[in-house]
C-alpha positions in Angstrom: -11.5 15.6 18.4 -13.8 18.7 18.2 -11.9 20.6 21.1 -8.8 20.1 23.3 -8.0 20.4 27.1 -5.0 22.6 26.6 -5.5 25.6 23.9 -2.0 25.5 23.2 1.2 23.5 23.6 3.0 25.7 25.7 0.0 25.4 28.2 0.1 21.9 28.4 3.7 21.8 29.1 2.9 24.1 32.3 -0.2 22.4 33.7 0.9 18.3 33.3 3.4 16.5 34.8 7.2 16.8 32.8 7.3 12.5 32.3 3.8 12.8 30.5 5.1 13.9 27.6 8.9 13.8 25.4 10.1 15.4 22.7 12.2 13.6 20.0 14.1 16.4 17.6 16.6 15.4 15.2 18.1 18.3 13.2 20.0 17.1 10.0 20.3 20.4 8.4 17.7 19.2 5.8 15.4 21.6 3.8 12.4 18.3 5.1 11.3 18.6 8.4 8.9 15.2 9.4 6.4 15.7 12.2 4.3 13.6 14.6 1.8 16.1 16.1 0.4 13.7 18.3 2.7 10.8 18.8 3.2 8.2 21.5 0.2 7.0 23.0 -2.2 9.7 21.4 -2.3 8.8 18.2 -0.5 5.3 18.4 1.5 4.5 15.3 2.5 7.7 14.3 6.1 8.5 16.1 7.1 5.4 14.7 6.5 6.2 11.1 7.7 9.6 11.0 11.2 8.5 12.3 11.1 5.9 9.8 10.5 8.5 6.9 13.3 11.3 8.0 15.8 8.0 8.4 19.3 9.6 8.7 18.3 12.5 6.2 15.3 14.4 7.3 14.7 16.6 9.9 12.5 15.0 13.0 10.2 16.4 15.5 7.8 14.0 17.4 5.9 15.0 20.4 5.0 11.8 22.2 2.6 11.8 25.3 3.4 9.4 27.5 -0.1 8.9 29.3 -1.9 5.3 28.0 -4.8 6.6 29.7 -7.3 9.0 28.6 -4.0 10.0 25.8 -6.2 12.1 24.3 -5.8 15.0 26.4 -2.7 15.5 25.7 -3.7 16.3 22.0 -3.0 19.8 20.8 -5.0 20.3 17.5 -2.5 21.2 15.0 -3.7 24.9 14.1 -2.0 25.6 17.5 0.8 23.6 17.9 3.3 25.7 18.2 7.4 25.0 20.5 10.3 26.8 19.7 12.8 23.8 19.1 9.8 23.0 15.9 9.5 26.6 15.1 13.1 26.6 14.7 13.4 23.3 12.2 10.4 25.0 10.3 12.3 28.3 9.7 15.2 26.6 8.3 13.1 23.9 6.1 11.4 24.2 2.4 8.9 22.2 3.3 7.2 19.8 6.5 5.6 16.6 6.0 2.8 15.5 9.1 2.0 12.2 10.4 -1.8 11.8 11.7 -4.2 9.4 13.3 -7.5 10.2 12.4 -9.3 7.0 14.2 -11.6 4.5 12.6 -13.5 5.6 9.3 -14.4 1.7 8.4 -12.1 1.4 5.5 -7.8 1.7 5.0 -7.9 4.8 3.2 -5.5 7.8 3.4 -6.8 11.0 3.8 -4.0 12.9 1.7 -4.3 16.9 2.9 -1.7 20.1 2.9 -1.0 23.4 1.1 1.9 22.0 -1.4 -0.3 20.5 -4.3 3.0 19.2 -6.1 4.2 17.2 -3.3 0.7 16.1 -2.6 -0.1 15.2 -6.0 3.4 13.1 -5.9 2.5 11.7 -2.5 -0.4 10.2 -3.8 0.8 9.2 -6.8 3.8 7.3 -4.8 1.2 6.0 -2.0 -1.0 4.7 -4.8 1.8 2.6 -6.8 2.5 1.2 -3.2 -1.0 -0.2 -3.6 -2.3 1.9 -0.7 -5.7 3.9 -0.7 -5.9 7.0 -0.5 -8.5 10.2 -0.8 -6.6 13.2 -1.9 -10.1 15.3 -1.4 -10.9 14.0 2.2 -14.6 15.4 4.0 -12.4 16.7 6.4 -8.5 16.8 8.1 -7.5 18.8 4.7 -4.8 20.5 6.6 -5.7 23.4 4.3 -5.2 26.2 7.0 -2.5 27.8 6.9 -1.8 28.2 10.3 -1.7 24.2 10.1 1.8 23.6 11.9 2.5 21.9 8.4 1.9 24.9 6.6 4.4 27.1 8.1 7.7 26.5 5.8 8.0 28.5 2.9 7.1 25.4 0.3 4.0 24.4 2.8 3.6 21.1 3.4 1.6 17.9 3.0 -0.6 15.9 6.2 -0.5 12.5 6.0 -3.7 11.2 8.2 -3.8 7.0 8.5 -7.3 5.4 9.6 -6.9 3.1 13.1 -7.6 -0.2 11.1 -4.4 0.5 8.7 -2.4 1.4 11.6 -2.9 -1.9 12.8 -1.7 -3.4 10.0 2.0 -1.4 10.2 2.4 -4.0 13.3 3.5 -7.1 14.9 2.8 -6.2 18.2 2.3 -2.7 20.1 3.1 0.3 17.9 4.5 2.5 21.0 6.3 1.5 24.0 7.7 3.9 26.5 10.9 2.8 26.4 11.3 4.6 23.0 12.4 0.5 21.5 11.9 0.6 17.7 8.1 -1.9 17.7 8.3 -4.8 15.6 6.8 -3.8 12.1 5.1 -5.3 8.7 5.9 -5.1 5.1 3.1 -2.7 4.3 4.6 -0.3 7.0 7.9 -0.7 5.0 5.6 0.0 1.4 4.3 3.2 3.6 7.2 4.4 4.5 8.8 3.5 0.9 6.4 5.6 -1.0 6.7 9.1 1.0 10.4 8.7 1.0 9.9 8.2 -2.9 8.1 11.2 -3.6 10.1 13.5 -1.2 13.1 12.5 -3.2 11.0 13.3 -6.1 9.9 16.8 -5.1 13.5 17.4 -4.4 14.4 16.3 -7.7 12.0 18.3 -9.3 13.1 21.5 -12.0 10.8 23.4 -9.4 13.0 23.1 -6.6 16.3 23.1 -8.5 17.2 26.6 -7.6 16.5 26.1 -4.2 18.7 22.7 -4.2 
């Protein structure tokens, strides 16, 4: 989206009804925080693989609007997403790891974006063995900013943004429901999800992070 309704998260918590949105946090004590930006009905797909990905051990936060129609306005552009329960998993993590819907681009490919080249690099590499497509140097949704909600930990982060005709392939049936039920998923969701839980075990792994461990 080129603009949003609500310049910032806080506002749209003020001016829409409290059952149009939830918030899913999980706090695991884990240097990983996982975020869905824009889960729920706005980008469809996404809340369901980020909780898949922090499992039991990653940190979770997953904003899901709850409005099927017109979803999009409850889409706060992640430059300016901003709540204090996030803010204070980000303060406490190394680094964040964002899950996006960017829409249909006509193919399956990834757009692979962030500020921390060595989990990117990692990312792709894992994504890519997982026989998935990816772009690591996208034409746009870089997530390079570093006011990017991903961006804020110390270690940065990476943005994960998945084109609407892969999504549909992570699915048996309807990738959200309401009633927060787990939706019925594929094998190349479970490859998805495989691959960034390999290379954040990698990054951890890494003589980089050691002193950090």
């Amino acid at each position: 989206m080129s603009s949003d309704l609500y310049a910032s998260l806080a506002a749209l918590k003020e001016q829409v009804r409290k059952d149009a949105y939830r918030i899913r946090r999980l706090d695991r004590n884990s240097p990983v925080t996982i975020i869905a930006p824009h889960g729920g009905f706005i980008d469809k797909g996404t809340s369901a693989v980020a909780r898949a990905i922090a499992g039991a051990r990653y940190n979770l936060f997953d904003f899901q609007g709850l409005q099927q129609d017109r979803s999009w306005e409850l889409h706060v552009t992640s430059t300016r997403f901003r709540d204090p329960q996030l803010s204070a998993l980000l303060d406490k993590s190394r680094f964040a790891v964002s899950i996006h819907g960017m829409g249909n681009t006509g193919d399956e490919t990834i757009y692979l974006g962030g500020l921390n080249r060595e989990l990117k690099a990692l990312t792709l590499e894992a994504l890519r063995r997982h026989s998935f497509s990816v772009n690591p140097d996208s034409p746009r949704y870089r997530g390079e900013s570093p006011r990017n909600v991903v961006n804020l930990p110390s270690g940065r982060g990476v943005q994960i943004e998945m084109p609407s005709c892969l999504v549909e392939m992570l699915y048996v049936a309807e990738p959200f429901r309401i009633s927060g039920r787990k939706p019925r998923t594929t094998a190349r969701f479970d490859r998805l999800v495989a691959a960034v839980r390999l290379s954040l075990r990698q990054y951890l792994r890494a003589p980089s992070q050691k002193h950090c461990a």
